[in-house]
C-alpha positions in Angstrom: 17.0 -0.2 24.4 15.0 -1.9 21.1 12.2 -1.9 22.9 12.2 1.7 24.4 13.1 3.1 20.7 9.5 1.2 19.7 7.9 2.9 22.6 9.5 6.4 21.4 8.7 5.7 17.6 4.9 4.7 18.4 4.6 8.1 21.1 6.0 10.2 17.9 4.0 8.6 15.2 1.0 9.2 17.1 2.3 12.8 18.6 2.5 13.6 14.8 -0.6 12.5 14.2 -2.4 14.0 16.9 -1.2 17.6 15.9 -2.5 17.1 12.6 -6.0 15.9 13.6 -9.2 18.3 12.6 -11.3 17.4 15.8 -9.2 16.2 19.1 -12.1 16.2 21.5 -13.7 13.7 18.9 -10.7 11.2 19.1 -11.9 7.6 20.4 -9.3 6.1 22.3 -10.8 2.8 22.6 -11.3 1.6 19.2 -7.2 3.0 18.7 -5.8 0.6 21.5 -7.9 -2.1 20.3 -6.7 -1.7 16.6 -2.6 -1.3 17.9 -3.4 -4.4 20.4 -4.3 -6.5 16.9 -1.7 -5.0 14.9 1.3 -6.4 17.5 -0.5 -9.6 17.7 -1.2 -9.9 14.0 2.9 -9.0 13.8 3.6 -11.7 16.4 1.5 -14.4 15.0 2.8 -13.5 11.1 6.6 -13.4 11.9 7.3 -15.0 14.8 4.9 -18.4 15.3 4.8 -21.6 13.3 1.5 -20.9 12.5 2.1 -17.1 10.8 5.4 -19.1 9.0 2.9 -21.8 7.5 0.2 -18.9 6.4 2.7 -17.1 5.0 4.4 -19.9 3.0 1.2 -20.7 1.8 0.0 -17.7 0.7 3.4 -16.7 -1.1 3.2 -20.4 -2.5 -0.3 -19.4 -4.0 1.2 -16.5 -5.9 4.5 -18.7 -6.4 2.7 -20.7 -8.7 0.3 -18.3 -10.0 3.7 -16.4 -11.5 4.7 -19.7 -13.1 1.2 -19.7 -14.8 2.1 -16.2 -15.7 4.6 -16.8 -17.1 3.2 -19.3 -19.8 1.9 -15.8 -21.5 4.7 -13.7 -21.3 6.9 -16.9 -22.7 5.0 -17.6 -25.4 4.7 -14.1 -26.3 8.3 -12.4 -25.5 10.4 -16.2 -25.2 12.1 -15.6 -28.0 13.1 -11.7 -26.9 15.1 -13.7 -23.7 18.0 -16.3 -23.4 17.3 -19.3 -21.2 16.8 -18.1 -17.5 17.7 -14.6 -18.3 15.5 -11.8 -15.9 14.0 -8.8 -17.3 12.2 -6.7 -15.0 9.6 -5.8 -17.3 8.7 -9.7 -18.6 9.7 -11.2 -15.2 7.8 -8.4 -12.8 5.1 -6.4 -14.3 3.5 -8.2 -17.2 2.4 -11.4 -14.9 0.2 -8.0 -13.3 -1.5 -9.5 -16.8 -2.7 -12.5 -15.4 -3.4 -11.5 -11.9 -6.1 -8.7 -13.0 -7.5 -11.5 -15.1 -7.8 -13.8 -12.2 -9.4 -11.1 -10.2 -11.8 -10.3 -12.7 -12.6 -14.3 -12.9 -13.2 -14.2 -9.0 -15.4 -10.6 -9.6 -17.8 -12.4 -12.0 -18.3 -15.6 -9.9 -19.3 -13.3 -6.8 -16.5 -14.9 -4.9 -15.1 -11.5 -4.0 -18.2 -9.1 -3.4 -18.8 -11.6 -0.5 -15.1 -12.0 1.0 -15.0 -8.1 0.6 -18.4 -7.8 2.6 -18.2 -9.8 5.3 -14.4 -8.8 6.2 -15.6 -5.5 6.0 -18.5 -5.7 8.6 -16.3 -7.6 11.0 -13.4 -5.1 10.8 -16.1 -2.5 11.4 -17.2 -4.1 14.4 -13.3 -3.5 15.4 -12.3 0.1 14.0 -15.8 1.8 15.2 -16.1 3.5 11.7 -19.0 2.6 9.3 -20.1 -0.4 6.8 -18.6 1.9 3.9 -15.1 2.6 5.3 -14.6 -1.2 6.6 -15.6 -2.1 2.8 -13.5 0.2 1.4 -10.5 -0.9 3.1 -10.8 -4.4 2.3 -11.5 -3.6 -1.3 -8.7 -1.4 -1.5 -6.2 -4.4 -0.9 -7.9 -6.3 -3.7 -9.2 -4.1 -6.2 -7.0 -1.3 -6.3 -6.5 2.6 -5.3 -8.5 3.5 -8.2 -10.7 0.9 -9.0 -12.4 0.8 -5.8 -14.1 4.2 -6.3 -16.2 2.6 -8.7 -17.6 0.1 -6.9 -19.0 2.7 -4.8 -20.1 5.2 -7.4 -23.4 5.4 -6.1 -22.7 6.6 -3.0 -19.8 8.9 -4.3 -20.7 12.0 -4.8 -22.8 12.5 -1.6 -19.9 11.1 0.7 -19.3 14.1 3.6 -15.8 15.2 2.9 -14.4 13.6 6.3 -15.5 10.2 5.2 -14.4 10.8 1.8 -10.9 11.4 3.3 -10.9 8.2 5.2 -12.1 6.2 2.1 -8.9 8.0 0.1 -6.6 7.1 3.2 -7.3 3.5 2.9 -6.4 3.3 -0.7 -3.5 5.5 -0.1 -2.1 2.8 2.9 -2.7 -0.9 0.6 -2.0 -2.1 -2.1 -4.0 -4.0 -4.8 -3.5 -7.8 -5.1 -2.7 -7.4 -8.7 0.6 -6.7 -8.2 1.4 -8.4 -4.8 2.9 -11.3 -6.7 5.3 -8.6 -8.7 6.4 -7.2 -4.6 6.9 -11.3 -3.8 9.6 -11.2 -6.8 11.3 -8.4 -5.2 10.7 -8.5 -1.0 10.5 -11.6 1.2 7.0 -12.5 0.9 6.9 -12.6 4.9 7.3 -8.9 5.0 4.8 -8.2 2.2 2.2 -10.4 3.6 2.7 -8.5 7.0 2.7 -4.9 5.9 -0.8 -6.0 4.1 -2.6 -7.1 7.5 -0.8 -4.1 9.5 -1.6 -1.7 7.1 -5.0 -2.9 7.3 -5.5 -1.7 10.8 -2.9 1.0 10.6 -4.9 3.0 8.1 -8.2 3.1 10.2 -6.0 3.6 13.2 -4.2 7.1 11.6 -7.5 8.3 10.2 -9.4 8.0 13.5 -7.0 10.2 15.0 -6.6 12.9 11.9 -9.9 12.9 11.0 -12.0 11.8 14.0 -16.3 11.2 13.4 -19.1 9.1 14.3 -21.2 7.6 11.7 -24.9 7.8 12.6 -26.9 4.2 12.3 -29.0 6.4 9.7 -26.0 7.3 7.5 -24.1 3.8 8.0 -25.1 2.6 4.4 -23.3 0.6 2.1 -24.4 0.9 -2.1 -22.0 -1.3 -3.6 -22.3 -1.4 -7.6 -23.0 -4.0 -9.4 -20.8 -4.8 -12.2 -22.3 -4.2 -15.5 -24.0 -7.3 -16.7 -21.7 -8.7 -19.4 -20.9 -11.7 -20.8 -17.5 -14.1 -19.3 -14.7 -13.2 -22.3 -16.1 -9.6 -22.4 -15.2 -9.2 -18.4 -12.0 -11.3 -19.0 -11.1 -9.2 -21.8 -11.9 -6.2 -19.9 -9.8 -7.1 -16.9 -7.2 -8.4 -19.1 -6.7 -4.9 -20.6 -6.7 -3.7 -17.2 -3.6 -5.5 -15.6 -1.8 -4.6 -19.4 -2.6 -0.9 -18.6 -1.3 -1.4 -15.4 1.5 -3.6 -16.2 2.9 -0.5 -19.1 2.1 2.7 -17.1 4.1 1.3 -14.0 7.1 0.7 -16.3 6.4 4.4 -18.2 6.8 5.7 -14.4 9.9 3.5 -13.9 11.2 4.8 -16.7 10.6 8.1 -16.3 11.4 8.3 -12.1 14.8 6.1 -12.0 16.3 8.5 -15.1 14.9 11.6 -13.6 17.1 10.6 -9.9 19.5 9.5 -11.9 19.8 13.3 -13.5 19.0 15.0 -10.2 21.6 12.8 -8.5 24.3 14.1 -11.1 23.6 17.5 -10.8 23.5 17.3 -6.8 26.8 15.4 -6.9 28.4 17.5 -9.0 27.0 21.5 -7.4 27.1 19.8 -3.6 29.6 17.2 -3.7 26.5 15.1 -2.3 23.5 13.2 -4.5 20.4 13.8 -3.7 18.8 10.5 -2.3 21.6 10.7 -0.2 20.6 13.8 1.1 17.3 12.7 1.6 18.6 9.7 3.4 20.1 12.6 6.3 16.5 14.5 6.4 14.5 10.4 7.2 17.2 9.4 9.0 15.8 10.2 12.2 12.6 8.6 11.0 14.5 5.3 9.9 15.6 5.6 13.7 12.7 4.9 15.5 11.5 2.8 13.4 13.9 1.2 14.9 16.7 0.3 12.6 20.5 1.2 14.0 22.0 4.6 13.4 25.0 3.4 11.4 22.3 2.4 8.5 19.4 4.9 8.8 21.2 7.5 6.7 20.9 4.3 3.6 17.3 3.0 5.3 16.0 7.2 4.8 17.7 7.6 1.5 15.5 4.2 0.5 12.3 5.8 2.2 12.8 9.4 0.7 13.0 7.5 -2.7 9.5 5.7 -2.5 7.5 8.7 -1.4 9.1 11.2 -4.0 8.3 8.3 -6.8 7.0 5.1 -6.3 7.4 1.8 -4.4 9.0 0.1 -7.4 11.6 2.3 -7.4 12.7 2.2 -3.7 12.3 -1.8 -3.7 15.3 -2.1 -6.7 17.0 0.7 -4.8 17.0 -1.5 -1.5 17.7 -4.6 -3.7 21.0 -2.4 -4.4 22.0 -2.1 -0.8 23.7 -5.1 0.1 25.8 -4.2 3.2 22.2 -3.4 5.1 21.6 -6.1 7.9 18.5 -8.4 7.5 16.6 -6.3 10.5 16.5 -3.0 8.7 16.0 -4.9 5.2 12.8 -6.4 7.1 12.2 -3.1 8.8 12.4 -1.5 5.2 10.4 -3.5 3.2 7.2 -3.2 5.2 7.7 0.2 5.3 7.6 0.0 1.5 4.7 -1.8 0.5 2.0 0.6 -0.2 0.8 3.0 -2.5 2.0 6.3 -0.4 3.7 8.5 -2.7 2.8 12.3 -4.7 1.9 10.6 -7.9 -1.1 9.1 -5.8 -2.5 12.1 -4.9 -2.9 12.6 -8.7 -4.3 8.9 -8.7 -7.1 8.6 -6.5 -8.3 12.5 -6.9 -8.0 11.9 -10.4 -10.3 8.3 -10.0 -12.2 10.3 -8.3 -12.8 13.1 -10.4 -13.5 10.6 -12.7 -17.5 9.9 -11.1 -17.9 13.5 -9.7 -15.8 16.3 -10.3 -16.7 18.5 -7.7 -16.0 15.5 -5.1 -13.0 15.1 -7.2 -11.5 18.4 -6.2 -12.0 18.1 -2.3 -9.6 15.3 -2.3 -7.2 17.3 -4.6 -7.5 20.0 -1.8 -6.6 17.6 1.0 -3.9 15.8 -1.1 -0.8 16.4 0.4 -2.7 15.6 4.7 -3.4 12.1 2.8 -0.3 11.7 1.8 1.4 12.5 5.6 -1.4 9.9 6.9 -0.6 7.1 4.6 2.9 7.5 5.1 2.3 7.8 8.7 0.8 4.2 8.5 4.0 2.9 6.6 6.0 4.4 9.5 3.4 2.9 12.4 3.2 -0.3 10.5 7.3 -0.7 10.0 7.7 -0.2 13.8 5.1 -2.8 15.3 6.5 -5.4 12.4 10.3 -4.1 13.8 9.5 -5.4 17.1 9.1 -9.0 15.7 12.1 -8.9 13.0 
């Protein structure tokens, strides 16, 4: 019966994509099998082999001790704000975002980077049958950010075609930037964050070819990647440092300002309806929470999780499914990879507004086609959930 509800959630996932796609006759149906193929071996190899368990214990060991580093700043900074072993959300999850950005920024200016984004790149394109520029994209995405990204490929920017432009916004829409991937470790079980990264990976290539089908022409398969301005070391650290602070307070503003605003809405509902409101959301995903394959007694909780990360952010579902303790460790699993990415309203206003940012008019196109990338991204949590369901 598991395995029949995977078959059904896939069929819908791509039924629902298919009816939304601009060009049918142009869909390529090999590069999509190939992609799913990778995604349910990628799943397999990352939650269910010694191999996947090692990788994955390594790489959340990485950022383990990169948080303690962290920490160092925040402690000598804030130490004295904290009793011994106390946890603040704000110290404990968002300002080591500080040092990651930092550490990025260190790995930017020794070229490490450019050339792990590159080369990943042209091998996934070999793989997804897009071009050099989407393949990048993608990758950079995952590191950079859903904003910072664009500006790496300013040059090319403002005379992207609009159906490749809404294949670069879908890929920053589906990942999420390593900047805060330690800050989801502190919250998730790495193994599911470290899987939702690699799925998504494929997943968002594999929604876009079917939404927004095209060939790219060996003529127009160019990648401009720009160059970081030349500056000194402690003026790109101080930079980057700045960065991950910025990021670090507007991601708490939005906490802020989110969890209160549910936490009004919720009284209201409850008190007009008889019902709150995330847990009528929770009835209108619960279906979806279904085939992605997580029992019917929980999906009414699972949707009301769901509903919460697309109508605010990821952060706020993740503490909302911390919260939900009678969940079994399936649809915790299930959940989690559903929740890590950046698909949600307020980034529509993120990436057209990153875009707007290096060319207005280019800026506006993906305002117009905000709310299709936002039903393709979330599409890829959904595809993404179910392959890593069959596994958990």
């Amino acid at each position: 019966m598991r395995y029949l509800i995977t078959i059904l959630g896939i069929l819908i996932v791509f039924g629902l994509t298919y009816i939304a796609s601009n060009d049918k006759r142009k869909i390529r149906y090999r590069p999509l099998i190939l992609m799913v193929i990778m995604q349910i071996i990628l799943a397999a190899v990352l939650l269910n082999t010694v191999v996947g368990e090692l990788l994955i214990r390594a790489i959340s060991g990485v950022f383990e001790h990169l948080l303690l580093y962290a920490a160092e700043g925040v402690n000598f900074v804030f130490g004295g704000i904290l009793n011994e072993g106390e946890f603040t959300f704000f110290l404990s999850v968002l300002l080591p975002i500080v040092f990651i950005s930092a550490l990025i920024g260190i790995l930017q200016y020794i070229k490490v980077l450019p050339i792990i984004i590159k080369y990943i790149g042209l091998v996934l394109s070999k793989v997804n049958g897009m071009g050099k520029l989407e393949s990048y994209n993608a990758v950079a995405s995952a590191i950079l950010g859903q904003s910072e990204v664009f500006i790496s490929v300013k040059k090319q920017i403002h005379k992207i075609p609009k159906h490749r432009l809404y294949t670069l916004c879908a890929s920053a829409m589906s990942t999420v930037s390593m900047s805060i991937v330690g800050s989801y470790m502190q919250i998730l079980n790495p193994e599911y964050v470290v899987t939702a990264l690699v799925l998504n990976l494929f997943g968002g290539f594999i929604i876009a070819s079917i939404i927004n089908p095209y060939i790219v022409e060996k003529d127009e398969d160019i990648l401009e990647v720009q160059e970081e301005e030349k500056q000194s070391f402690f003026e790109m650290l101080g930079e980057y440092i700045m960065d991950g602070f910025k990021v670090a307070i507007v991601v708490a503003a939005m906490l802020i300002g989110f969890v209160a605003i549910i936490a009004m809405i919720n009284g209201l509902f409850s008190a007009i309806l008889g019902v709150s409101f995330q847990q009528l959301l929770g009835y209108i995903f619960a279906p979806i929470a279904f085939i992605m394959g997580i029992p019917w007694g929980e999906a009414v909780a699972a949707g009301s999780i769901m509903a919460t990360k697309m109508v605010s952010n990821e952060f706020v579902a993740m503490l909302e499914l911390d919260k939900h303790t009678e969940l079994s460790a399936r649809t915790v699993g299930i959940v989690s990879v559903f929740l890590v990415s950046f698909a949600n309203f307020s980034s529509i206003g993120i990436i057209s507004g990153a875009v707007k940012g290096l060319d207005e008019k280019q800026g506006n196109v993906v305002a117009r086609f905000g709310l299709k990338l936002l039903y393709g991204a979330t599409l890829v949590s959904i595809l993404s959930a179910i392959v890593a369901g069959i596994f958990i």
